[in-house]
PLY file of the C-alpha trace (Angstrom):
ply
format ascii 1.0
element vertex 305
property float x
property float y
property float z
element edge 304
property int vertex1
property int vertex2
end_header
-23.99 2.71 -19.01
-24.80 4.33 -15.71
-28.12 6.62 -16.47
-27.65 10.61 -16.20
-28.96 12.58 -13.84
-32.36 14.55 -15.56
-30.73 17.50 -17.52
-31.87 21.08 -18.52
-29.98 21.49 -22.07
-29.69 25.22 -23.08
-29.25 25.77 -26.70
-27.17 28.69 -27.83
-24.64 30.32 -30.14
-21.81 33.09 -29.65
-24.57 35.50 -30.36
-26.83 34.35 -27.14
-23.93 33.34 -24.56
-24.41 35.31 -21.92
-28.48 34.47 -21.98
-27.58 31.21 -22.10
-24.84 31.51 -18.68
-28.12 33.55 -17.01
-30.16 31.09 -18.06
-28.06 28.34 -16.73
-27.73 29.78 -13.18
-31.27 30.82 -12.77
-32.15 26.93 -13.02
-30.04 25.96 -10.31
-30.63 29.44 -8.16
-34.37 29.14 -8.22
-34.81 25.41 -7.22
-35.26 23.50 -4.11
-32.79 20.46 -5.01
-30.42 22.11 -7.58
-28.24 18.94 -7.02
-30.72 16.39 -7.90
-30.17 17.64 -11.93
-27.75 18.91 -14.36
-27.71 21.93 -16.45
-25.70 21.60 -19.86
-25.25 24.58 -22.23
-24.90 23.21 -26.03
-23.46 25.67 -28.74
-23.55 25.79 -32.13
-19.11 25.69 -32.12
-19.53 22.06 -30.88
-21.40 20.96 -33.84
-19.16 21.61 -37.15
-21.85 20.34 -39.63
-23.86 23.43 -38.65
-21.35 25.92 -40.10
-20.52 23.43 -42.95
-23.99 24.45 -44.36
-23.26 28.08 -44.49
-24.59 29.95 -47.53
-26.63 27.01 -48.81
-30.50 26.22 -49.32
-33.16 25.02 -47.16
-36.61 24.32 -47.10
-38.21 26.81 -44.93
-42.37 27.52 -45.31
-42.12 25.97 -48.67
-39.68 28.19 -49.92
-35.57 27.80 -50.36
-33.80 29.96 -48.22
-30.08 30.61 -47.49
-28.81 28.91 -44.31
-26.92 31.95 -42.20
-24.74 30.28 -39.46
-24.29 34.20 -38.00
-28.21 34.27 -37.52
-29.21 35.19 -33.97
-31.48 31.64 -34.19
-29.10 29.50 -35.85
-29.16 27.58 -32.47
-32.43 26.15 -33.30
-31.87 22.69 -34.71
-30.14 21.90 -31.58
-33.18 21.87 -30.23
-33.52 17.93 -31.05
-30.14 17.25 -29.91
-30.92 16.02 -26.10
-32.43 12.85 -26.27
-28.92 11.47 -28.36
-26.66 13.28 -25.75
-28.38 11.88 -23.21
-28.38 8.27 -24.45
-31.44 7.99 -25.01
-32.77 7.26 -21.77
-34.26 9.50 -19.03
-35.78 12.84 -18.84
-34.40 16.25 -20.55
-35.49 19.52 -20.62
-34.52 21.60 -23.49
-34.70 25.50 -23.63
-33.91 28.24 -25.24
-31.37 30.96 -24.18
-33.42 33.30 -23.40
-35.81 31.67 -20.65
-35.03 32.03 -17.43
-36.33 29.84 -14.30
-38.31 32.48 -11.81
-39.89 28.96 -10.28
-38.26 25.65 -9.81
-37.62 23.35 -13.34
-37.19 19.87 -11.10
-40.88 20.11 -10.56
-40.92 19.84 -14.32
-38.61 17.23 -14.65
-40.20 15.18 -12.45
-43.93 15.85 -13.39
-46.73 12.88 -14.83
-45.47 12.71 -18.89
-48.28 10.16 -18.60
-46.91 8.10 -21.31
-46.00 11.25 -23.71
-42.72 10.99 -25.58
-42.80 15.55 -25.75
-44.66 17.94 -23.19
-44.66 21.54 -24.55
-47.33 24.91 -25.53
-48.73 25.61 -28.29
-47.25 28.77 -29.69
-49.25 32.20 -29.68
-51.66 33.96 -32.73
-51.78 32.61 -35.83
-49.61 29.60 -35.46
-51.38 28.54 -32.63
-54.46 28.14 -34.91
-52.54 25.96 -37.17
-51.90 23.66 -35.08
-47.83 24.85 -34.33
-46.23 23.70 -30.87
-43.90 25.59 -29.06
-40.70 23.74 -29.36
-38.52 26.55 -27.48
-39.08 24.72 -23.72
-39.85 20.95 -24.10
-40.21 18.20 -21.54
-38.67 14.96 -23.00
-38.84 11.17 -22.24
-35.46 10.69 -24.35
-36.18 7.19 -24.14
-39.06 7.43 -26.99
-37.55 9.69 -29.03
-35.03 7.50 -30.43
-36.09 8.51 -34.27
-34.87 12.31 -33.34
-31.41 12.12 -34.80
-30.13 15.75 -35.14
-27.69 16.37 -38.02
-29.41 13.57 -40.71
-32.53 16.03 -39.98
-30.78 18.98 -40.57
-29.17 17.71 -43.74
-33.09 16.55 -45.20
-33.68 20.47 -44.94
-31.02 20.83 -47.94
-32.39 18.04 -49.66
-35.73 19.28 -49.66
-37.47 16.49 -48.25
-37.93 18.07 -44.58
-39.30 21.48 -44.29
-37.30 23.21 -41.14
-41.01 25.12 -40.23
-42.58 21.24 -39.85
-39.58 20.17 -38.41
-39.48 22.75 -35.58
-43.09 23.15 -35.03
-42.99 19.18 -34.40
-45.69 18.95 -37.55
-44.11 15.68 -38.53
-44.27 14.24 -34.91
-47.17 11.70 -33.56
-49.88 14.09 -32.09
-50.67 11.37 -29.74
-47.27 11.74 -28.22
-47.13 14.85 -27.55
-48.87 16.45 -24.31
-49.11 20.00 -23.48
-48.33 21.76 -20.13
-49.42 24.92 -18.53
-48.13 28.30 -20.24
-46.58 29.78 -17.26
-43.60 27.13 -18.15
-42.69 29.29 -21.08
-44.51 32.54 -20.32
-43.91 34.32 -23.96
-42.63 37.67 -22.24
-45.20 37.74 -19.33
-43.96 37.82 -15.97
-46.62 37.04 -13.50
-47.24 35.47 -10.49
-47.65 31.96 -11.90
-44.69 32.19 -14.10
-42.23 29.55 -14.06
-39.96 29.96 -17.04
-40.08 33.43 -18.38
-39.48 33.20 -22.29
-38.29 36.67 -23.87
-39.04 35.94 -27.23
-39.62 38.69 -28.59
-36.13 39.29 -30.47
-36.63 43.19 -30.88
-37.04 43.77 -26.94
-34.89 40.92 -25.63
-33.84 43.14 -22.01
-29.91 42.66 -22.81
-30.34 43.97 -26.77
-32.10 47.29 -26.53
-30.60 49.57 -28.78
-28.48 47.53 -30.78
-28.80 46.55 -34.56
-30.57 43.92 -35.76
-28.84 40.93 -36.49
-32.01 38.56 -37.32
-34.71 38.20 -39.66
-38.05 38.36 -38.78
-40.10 35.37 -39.43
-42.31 36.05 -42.51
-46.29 35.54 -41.29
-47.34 35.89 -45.09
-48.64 32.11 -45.71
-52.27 33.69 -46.83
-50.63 35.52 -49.40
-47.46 33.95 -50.14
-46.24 36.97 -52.98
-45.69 38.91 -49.91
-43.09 36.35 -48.94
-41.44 36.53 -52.44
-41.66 40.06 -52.52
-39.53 40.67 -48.83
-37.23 37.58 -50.13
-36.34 39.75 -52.76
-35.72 43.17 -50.86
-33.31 40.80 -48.94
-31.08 39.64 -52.07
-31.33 43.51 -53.26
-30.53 45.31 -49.92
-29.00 42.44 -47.61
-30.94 40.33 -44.30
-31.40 42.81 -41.95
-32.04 45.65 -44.26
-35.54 47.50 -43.02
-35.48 46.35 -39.66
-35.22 48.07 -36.73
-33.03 48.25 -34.17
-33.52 46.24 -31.06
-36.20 48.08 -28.50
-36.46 48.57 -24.71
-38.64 45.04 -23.41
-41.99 47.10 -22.42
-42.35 45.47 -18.73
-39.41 47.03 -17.17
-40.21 44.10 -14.50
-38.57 41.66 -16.88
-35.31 43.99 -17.68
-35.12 44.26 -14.05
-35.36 40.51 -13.89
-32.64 39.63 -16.48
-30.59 42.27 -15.15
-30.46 41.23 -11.29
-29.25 37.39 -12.57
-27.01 38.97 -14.45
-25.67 41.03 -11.61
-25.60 37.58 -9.30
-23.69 35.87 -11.99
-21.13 38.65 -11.93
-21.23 39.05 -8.35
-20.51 35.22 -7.74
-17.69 34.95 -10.89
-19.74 33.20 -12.95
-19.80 36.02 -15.66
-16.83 38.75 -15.93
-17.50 42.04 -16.86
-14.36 42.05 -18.85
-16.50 39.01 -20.93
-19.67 41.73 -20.52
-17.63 44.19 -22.01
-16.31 42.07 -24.75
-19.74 40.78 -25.86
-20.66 44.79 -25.78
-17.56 45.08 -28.11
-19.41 42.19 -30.81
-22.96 44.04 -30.18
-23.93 41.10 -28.54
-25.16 43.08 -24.88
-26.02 46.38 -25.44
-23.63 49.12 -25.15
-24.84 50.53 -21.16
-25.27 46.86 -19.63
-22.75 47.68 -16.60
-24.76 50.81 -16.12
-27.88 49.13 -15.90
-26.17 46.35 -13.38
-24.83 49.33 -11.42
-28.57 50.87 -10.52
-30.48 47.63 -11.08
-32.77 46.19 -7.97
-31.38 43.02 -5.86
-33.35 39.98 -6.66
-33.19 39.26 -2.92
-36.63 39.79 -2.15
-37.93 38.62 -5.35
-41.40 37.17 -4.50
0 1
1 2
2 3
3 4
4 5
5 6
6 7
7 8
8 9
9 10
10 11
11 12
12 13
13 14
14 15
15 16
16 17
17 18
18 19
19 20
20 21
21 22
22 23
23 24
24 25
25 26
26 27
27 28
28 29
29 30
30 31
31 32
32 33
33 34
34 35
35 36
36 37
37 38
38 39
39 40
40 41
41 42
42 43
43 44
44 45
45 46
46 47
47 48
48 49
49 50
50 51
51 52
52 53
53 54
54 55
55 56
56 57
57 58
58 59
59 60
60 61
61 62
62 63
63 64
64 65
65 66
66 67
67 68
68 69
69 70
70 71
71 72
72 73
73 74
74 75
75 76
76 77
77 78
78 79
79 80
80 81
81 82
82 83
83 84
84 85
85 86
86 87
87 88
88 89
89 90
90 91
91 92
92 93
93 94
94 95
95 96
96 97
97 98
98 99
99 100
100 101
101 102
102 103
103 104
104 105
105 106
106 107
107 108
108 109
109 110
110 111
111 112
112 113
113 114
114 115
115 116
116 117
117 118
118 119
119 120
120 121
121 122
122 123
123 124
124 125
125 126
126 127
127 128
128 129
129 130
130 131
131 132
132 133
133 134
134 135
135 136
136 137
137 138
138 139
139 140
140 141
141 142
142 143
143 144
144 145
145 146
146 147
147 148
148 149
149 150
150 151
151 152
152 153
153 154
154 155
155 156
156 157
157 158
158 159
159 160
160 161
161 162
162 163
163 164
164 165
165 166
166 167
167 168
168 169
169 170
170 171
171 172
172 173
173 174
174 175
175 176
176 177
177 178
178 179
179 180
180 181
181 182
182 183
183 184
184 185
185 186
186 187
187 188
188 189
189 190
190 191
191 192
192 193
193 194
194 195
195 196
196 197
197 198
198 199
199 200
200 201
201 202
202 203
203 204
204 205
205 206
206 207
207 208
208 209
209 210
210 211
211 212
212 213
213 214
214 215
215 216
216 217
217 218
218 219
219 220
220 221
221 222
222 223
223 224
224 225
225 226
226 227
227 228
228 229
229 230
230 231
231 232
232 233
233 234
234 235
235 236
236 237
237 238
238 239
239 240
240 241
241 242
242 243
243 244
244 245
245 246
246 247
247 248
248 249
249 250
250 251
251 252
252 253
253 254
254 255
255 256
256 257
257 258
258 259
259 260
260 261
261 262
262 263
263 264
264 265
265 266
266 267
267 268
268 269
269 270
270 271
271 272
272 273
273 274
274 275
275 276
276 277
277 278
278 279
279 280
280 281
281 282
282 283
283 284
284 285
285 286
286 287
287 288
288 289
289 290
290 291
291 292
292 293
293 294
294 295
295 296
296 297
297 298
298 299
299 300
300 301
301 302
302 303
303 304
């Protein structure tokens, strides 16, 4: 079996699609070589045992909690799909849809692992206290990760016996695999000069959302006082999942709308996205409702640094 080329996998759903096509073209538009790697966009369609689970319970912070296949995030196991597509042999990076290269992801690719199976951050706040790594942009020699097998992890979450906030926070992993790199390679919503993979992760402001409904649920940061958690599980059995929360907001660094925006105006501009598709996924409430008025006025990425 010939080895594949190393390979940026971009994990999505219908609900992120047109991240996910931004995010694919800003990897190759922003490097050097874009011909000496692959970019590969995985969706939730092309894995049936992910919507087979709909409506049942996981384990999720110690508590049961209904699977949603709709859920903005329901992309997220995927995350430990890579190293099986790829064989398990050479590297992979895997990323959410909403990061988008502003430097050049071969230098990651090709960067000293020395001898680490995983090279990711730790997340931000509280979680980065307890010890929780960033899973959302990973660096991985697929070659050691030959326990990661995707859907028999996914079905321990319904048997209880693997909690999905372990799971994704790579709790259950071998600290001494795991290595970390520098922030800027998944800048949480910071867009500086040293950024090489802007991450919007903030669902509310996400640049392409703003004034839409919500169609996620926050994460619950209760674990202090876990009544809290029952408590809000229970408002969402009375009044639905995305009862109480707010509509999606404009990102607060118009810098990174303007970002988002000009790759989505190259994409467009080069066929690779259709408005007619803009104006369908505007149609769902997937893009808000004034995207080709915001591609109309935004700034060319031309001179961007």
């Amino acid at each position: 079996m010939t080895e594949r080329k190393p390979t940026v996998f971009i994990h999505t759903n219908h609900k992120q699609m047109v991240g996910a096509l931004v995010s694919q073209y800003s990897m190759k538009r922003n490097s050097k070589t874009p011909d000496a790697f692959d970019v590969e966009i995985i969706g939730t369609e092309q894995f049936p045992w992910l919507k087979a689970r709909e409506g049942q319970l996981y384990l999720r912070d110690g508590l049961k909690r209904e699977w949603l296949y709709d859920d903005l995030q329901s992309f997220t196991p995927l995350r430990f799909m890579p190293p099986e597509l790829m064989g398990y042999s050479g590297r992979a990076v895997v990323t959410d849809p909403d990061v988008f290269a502003v430097g050049d992801i071969m230098e990651l690719l090709t960067r000293d692992m020395e001898g680490k199976a995983i090279v990711c951050r730790p997340r931000s706040g509280a979680k980065r206290l307890e010890g929780v790594l960033a899973t959302s942009v990973m660096l991985l020699d697929c070659a050691k990760l030959t326990h990661w097998r995707c859907q028999e992890q996914f079905q321990q979450l319904f048997d209880r016996t693997l909690d999905y906030a372990d799971w994704i926070g790579l709790k259950n992993e071998d600290r001494s695999t795991i290595g970390l790199f520098e922030n800027e390679w998944n800048d949480f919503d910071r867009l500086s000069e040293k950024t090489k993979l802007i991450h919007n992760t903030k669902r509310k402001t996400q640049p392409w959302k703003a004034g839409l409904p919500a169609d996620y649920i926050p994460a619950e940061k209760y674990r202090i006082f876990p009544p809290i958690r029952w408590v809000l599980r229970a408002r969402r059995k009375l009044f639905g999942d995305y009862a109480f929360v707010p509509d999606y907001k404009p990102h607060p660094d118009p810098k990174q709308e303007d970002f988002f925006f000009g790759l989505l105006r190259e994409c467009v501009d080069k066929g690779i996205v259709s408005e007619e598709f803009i104006r369908e996924e505007m149609k769902r409430n997937h893009v808000r409702h004034d995207a080709l008025e915001v591609l109309e006025r935004v700034p060319s990425l031309s001179s961007w640094r």
